[in-house]
ZAMARGU-4260 file (C-alpha; in steps of 0.2 Angstrom, whole numbers, plus 5000, padded with zeros to 4 digits):
<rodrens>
0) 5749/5403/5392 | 5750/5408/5412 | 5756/5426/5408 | 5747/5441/5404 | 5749/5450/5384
5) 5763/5463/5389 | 5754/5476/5379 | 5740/5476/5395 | 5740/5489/5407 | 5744/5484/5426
10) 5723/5483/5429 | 5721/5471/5417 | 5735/5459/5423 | 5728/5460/5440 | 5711/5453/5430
15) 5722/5439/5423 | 5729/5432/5437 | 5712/5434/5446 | 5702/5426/5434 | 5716/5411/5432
20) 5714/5411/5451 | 5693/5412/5451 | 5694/5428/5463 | 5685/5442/5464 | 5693/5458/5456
25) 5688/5472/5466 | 5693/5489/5459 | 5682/5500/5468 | 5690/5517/5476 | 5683/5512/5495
30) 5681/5494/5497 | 5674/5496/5513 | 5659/5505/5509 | 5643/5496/5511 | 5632/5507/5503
35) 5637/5502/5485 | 5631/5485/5488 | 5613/5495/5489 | 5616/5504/5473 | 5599/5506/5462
40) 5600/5515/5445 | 5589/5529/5440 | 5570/5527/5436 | 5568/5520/5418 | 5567/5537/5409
45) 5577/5548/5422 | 5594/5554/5418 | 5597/5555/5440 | 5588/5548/5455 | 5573/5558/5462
50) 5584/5564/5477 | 5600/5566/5463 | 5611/5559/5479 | 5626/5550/5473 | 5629/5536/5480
55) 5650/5540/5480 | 5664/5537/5468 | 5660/5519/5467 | 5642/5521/5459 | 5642/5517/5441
60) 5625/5526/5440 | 5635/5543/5444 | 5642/5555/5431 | 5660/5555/5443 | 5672/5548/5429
65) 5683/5532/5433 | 5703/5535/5428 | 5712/5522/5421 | 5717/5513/5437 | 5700/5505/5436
70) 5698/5503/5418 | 5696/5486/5407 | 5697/5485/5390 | 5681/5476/5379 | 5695/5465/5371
75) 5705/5459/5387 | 5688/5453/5395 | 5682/5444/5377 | 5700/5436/5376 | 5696/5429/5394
80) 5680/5421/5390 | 5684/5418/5376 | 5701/5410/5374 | 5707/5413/5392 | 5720/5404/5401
85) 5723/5386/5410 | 5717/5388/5427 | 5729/5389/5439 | 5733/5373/5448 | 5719/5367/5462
90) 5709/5382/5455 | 5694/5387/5443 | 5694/5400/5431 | 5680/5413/5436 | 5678/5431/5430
95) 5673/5441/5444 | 5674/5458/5441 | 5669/5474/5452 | 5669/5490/5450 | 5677/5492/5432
100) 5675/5503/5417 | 5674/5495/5402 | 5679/5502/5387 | 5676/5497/5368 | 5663/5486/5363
105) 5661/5469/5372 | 5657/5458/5357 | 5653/5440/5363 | 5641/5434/5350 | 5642/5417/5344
110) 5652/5412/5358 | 5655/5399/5369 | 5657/5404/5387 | 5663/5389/5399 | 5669/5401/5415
115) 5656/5408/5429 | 5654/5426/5424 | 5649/5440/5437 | 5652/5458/5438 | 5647/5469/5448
120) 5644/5488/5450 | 5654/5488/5432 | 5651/5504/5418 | 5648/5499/5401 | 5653/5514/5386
125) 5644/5502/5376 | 5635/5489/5371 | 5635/5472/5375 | 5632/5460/5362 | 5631/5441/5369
130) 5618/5435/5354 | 5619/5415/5349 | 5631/5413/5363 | 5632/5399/5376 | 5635/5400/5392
135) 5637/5391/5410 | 5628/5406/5421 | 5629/5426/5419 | 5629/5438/5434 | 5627/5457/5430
140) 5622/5463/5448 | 5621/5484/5450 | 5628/5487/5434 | 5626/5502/5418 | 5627/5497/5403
145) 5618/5505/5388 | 5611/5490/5378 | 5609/5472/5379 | 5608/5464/5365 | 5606/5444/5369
150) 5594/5436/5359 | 5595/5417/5356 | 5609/5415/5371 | 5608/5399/5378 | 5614/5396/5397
155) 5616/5381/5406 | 5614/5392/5422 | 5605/5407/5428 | 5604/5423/5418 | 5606/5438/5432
160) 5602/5456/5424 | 5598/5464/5443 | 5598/5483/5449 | 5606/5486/5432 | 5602/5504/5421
165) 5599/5498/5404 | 5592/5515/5395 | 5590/5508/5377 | 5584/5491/5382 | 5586/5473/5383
170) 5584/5460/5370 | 5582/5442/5377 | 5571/5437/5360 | 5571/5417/5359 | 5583/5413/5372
175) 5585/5399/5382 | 5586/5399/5399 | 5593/5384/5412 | 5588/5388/5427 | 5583/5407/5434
180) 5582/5424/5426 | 5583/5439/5439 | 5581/5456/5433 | 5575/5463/5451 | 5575/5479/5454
185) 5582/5485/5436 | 5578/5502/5427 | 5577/5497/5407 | 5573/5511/5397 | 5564/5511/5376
190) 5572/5505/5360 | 5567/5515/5344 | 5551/5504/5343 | 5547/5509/5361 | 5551/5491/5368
195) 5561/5489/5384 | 5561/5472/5385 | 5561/5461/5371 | 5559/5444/5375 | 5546/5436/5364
200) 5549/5418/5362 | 5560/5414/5377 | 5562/5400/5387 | 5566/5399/5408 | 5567/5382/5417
205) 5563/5389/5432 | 5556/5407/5439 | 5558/5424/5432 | 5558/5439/5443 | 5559/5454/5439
210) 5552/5461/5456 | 5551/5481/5458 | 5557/5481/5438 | 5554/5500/5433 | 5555/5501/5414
215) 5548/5514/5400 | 5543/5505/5385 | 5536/5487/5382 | 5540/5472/5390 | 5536/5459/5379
220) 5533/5440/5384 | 5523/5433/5367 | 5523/5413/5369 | 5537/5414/5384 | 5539/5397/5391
225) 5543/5398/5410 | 5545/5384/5420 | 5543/5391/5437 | 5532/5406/5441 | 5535/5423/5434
230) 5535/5438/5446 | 5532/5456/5445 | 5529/5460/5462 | 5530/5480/5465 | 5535/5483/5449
235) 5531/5499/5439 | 5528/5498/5417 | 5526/5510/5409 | 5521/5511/5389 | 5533/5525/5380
240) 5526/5537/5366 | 5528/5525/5351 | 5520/5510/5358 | 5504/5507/5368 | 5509/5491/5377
245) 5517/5491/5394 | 5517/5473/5397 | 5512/5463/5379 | 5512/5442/5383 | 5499/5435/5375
250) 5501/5415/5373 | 5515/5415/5388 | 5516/5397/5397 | 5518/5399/5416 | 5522/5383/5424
255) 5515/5391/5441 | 5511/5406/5446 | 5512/5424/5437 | 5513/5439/5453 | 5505/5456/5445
260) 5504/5460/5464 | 5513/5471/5476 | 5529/5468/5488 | 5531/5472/5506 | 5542/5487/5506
265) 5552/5479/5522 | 5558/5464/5512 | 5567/5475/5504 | 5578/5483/5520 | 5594/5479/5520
270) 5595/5470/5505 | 5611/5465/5497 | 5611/5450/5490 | 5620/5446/5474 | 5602/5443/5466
275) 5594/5459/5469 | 5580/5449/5478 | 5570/5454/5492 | 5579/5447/5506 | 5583/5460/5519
280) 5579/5465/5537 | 5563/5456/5543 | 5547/5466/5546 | 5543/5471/5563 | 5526/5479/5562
285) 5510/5466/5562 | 5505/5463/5544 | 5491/5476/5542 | 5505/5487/5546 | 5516/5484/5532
290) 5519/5495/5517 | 5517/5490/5501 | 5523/5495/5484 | 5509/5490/5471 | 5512/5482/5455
295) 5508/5498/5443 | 5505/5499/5424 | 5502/5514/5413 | 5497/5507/5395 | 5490/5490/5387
300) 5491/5475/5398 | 5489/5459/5386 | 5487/5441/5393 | 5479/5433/5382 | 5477/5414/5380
305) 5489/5415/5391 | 5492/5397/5404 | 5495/5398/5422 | 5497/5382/5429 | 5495/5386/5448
310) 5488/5403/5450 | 5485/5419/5443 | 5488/5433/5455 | 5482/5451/5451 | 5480/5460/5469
315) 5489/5477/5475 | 5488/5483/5458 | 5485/5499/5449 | 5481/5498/5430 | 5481/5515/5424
320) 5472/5513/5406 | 5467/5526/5393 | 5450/5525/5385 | 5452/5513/5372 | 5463/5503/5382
325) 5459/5487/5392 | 5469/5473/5402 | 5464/5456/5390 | 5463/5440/5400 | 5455/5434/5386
330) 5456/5415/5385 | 5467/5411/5400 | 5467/5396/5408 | 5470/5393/5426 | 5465/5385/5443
335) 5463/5401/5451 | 5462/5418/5448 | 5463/5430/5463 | 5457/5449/5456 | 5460/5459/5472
340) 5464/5476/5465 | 5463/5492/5480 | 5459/5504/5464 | 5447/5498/5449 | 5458/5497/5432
345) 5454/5514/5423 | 5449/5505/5407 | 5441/5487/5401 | 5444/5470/5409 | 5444/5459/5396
350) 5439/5439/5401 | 5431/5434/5385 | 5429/5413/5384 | 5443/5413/5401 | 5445/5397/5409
355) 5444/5396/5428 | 5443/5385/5442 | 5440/5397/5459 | 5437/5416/5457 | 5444/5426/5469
360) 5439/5441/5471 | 5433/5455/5478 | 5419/5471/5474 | 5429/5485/5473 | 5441/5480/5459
365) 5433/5478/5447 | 5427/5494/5434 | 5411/5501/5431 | 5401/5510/5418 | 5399/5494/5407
370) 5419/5492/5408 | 5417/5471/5409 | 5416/5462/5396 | 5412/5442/5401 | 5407/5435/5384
375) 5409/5415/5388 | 5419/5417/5404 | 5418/5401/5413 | 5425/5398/5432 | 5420/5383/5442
380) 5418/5392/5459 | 5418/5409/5469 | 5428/5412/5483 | 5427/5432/5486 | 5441/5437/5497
385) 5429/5448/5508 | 5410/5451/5509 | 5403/5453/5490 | 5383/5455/5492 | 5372/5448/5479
390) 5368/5463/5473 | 5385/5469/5469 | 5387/5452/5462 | 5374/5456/5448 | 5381/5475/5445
395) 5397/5464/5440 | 5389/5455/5429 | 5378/5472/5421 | 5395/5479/5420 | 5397/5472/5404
400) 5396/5485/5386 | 5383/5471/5380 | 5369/5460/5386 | 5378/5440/5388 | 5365/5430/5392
405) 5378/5416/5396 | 5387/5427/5411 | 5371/5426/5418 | 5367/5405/5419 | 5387/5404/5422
410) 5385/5413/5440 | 5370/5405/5444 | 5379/5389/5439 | 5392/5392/5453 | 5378/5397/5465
415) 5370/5382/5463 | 5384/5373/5465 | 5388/5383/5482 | 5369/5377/5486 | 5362/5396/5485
420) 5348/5390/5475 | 5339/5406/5479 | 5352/5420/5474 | 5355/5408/5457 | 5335/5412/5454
425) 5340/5429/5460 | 5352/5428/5446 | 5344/5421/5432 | 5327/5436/5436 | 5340/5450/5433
430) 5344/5440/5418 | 5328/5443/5410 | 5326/5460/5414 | 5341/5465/5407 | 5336/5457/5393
435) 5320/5465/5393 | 5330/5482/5391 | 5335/5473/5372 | 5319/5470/5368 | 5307/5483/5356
440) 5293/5491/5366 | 5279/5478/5364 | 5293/5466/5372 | 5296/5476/5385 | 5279/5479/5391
445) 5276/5460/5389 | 5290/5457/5400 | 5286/5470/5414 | 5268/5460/5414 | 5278/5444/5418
450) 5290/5453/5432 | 5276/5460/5441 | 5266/5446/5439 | 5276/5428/5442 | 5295/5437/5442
455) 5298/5427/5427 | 5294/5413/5433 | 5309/5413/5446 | 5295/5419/5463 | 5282/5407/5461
460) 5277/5415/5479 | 5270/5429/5470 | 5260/5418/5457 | 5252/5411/5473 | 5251/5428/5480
465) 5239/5436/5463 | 5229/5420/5465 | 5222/5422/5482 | 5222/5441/5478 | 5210/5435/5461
470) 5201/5424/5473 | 5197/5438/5484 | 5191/5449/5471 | 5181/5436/5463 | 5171/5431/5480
475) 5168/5450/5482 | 5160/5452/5463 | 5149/5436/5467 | 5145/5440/5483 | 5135/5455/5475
480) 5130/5447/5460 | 5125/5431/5464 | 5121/5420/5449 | 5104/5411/5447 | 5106/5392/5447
485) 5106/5382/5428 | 5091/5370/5436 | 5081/5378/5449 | 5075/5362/5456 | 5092/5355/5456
490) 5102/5372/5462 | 5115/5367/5477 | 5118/5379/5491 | 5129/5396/5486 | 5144/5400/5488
495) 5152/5414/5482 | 5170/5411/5488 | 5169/5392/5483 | 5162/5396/5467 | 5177/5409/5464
500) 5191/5396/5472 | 5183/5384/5454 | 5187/5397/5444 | 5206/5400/5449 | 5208/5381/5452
505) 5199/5376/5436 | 5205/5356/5438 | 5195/5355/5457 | 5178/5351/5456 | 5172/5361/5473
510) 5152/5358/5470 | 5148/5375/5463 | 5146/5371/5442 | 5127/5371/5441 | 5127/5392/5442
515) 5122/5402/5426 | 5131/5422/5430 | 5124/5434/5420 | 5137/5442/5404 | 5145/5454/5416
520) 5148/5438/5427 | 5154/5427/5412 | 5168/5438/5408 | 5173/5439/5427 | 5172/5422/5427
525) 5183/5420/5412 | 5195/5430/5418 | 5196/5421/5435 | 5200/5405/5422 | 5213/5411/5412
530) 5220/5419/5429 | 5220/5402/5436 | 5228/5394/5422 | 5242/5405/5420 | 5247/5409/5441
535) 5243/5390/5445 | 5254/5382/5432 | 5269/5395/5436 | 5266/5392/5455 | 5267/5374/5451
540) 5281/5375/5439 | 5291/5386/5453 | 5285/5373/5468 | 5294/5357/5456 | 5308/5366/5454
545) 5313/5369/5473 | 5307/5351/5476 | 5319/5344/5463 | 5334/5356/5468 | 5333/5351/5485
</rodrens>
């Protein structure tokens, strides 16, 4: 059939013989308007823009109604995709549509789509139902449309839902993806379970932005699969009333890199590409003088067992948490995680039993006030991305709501293996003095006996400095009170400081043992023993150790 239904208006024979033709069908009121390839919807949640400029006739974000010059039935675009027409000769059948009302519901469930689909700055009266279909690739660039109900669609292509205003949401539940998914730049607004976008289960070839995204509600990814990396650069989350969760993917599969980080607000100048992508004017300014818009979530962030191929990028971003709240990186695995926040998260950072290979980091993003929990967090090496002092390093680790003794030997582990034996001993002393604070009272003076005395054993230096200190004392005490020989005949010569120095060193023979003290003198002597014994094997112990390490 190469003739249009006579029961179709005039707009909608112009569509046929487009789409039999593979051209665009522009029905815009001023085609030569640039601006309208710019246009953004609403903030998720907002009826208007914050400035409520319309952008002019041709926004479909704007309440200005569209006569029926520009109008398209739901049915005349399904009967094209569906059952349309023979191309015409030396062409391909295409539908690409611009600037269109579409009325009815657009009910393509089920179906098999062969043509290359893209509309552009079109207004939806309802929603559009593409569930179980199959497709080649599907571009909605800059368009309103209510719902999107698409779970289980399969492309061959890529799936395109950029600068779109979807108010009640989008469903992509177990759907299979060819190549990319774009949903740059998109507002998406709640269903009546609070989730914006429902795409548990899916599966992308390639990448998945969704850069600058602003969406009220959850955006769920459980046990996504994504081929390529999966970025949310400047975007903006936001968990609505009903559901704690702004961004809920726990067990999602990245087969590069995930991007929780912020975007150049320059990359975004002047951008019109049929992507929504951020590839505008260049930046002029130097680097440090570029503006950013952060990645920024109010609600639950959930990563857990989550696998990151390449990288895990968390930098020049705001996590704005409520008490009881935390972002889980529990259980991820990945070669590198960078944590580079300019603001600490509000609530918990969660790495219970993560896998990592570099940590990078840096001091101020991370909370305070025992906001950490680290319970079998593993990483193989630190690479903090500006100066993090030792100190600072171990108020990381005390960050945590309860005493792990294994966060401890895990940073002196990567110490070690940096060669900063010394800050690993550093390390494993603040170890045992937060430990001490777990300990009943008898415990806890034990233990300040040991800190003050050897550091634990970890400053065998001050073991060496209470033995000549005990020395010292002893020589004084038997400098005064001289003790009288055991065989007067057979007494050697005295002397008080080699007679002490025997007592600290009990295993050197220094010629002073035929000496009798008196009972004050025995229990000095004692003392000077059990002194030696203790500081001498801990020096020793502490000397062996360095020796061995280096």
């Amino acid at each position: 059939m190469d003739q249009a239904p006579d029961d179709w208006t005039d707009t909608e024979r112009g569509l046929w013989e487009a789409f039999r033709h593979g051209d665009v069908y522009d029905l815009r009121a001023d085609r030569s308007d640039p601006r309208t390839d710019l246009v953004r919807p609403a903030p998720a949640g907002q009826a208007v823009r914050p400035d409520d400029e319309s952008r002019g006739p041709d926004d479909p974000f704007d309440s200005t109604p569209w006569g029926p010059e520009r109008t398209v039935r739901a049915e005349v675009i399904a009967r094209l995709l569906l059952h349309g027409p023979a191309p015409a000769p030396g062409k391909v059948t295409s539908l690409k549509l611009t600037g269109a009302r579409i009325t009815g519901r657009l009910d393509l469930a089920g179906g098999r789509i062969d043509g290359y689909v893209e509309l552009r700055l079109c207004r939806f009266d309802h929603k559009l139902l593409l569930s179980e279909a199959s497709a080649a690739t599907l571009r909605l660039v800059s368009c309103a449309l209510p719902r999107l109900e698409a779970s289980r669609i399969a492309t061959e292509g890529d799936l395109h839902l950029a600068r779109c205003g979807i108010p009640a949401g989008v469903r992509l539940t177990d759907a299979r993806i060819g190549t990319d998914l774009l949903l740059n730049q998109s507002a998406i607004g709640p269903d009546s379970f609070g989730r914006s976008l429902s795409a548990d289960g899916i599966g992308v070839n390639q990448d998945c932005e969704a850069e600058r995204l602003d969406v009220l509600g959850e955006v769920g990814l459980r046990s996504a699969r994504i081929g390529g990396r999966l970025s949310l650069r400047g975007a903006t989350l936001r968990a609505s009333p009903v559901n704690p969760n702004a961004l809920n993917a726990p067990r999602i599969t990245i087969g590069h890199t995930l991007y929780l980080s912020g975007s150049a607000d320059a990359d975004w100048t002047g951008s019109r590409t049929v992507y929504g992508s951020g590839y505008g004017e260049p930046a002029t300014a130097a680097y440090e003088d570029v503006t950013h818009t952060p990645f920024r979530s109010w609600g639950r962030v959930r990563l857990s067992d989550g696998r990151f191929d390449n990288a895990c990028l968390i930098t020049a971003a705001e996590f704005h948490l409520g008490p009881d709240q935390e972002l889980s990186l529990n259980r991820i695995q990945t070669p590198e995680l960078r944590f580079t926040c300019r603001t600490p998260p509000t609530g918990t950072v969660s790495l219970n039993r993560a896998r990592i290979g570099n940590l990078v980091d840096s001091p101020d993003a991370w909370p305070t006030d025992r906001h950490i929990s680290l319970t079998g967090f593993s990483y193989e090496s630190l690479r903090p991305a500006e100066p993090f002092p030792l100190e600072r390093r171990v108020e990381w680790l005390e960050s945590g709501a309860e005493f792990r003794p294994e966060a401890y030997e895990q940073l002196a582990a990567a110490l070690r293996r940096d060669g900063a034996d010394e800050d690993a001993r550093t390390v494993l002393l603040a170890k045992q003095r937060r430990r001490r604070a777990t300990l009943p009272l008898p415990g806890r003076l034990w233990g300040h006996l040991q800190d003050a005395a050897v550091g634990y054993g970890y400053r065998p230096g001050r073991a060496a400095t209470w033995l000549v200190l005990a020395w010292a004392l002893g020589t004084i005490y038997f400098q005064e009170h001289p003790p009288k020989p055991i065989k007067p005949d057979e007494a050697v010569a005295w002397n008080p400081a080699l007679y002490a120095a025997g007592k600290v060193l009990p295993l050197i023979d220094l010629g002073q043992a035929g000496w009798n003290p008196d009972r004050p003198g025995q229990w000095v002597a004692t003392a000077l023993v059990l002194t030696g014994w203790v500081l001498a094997t801990t020096a020793v112990a502490g000397v062996t150790r360095l020796l061995q390490r280096g």
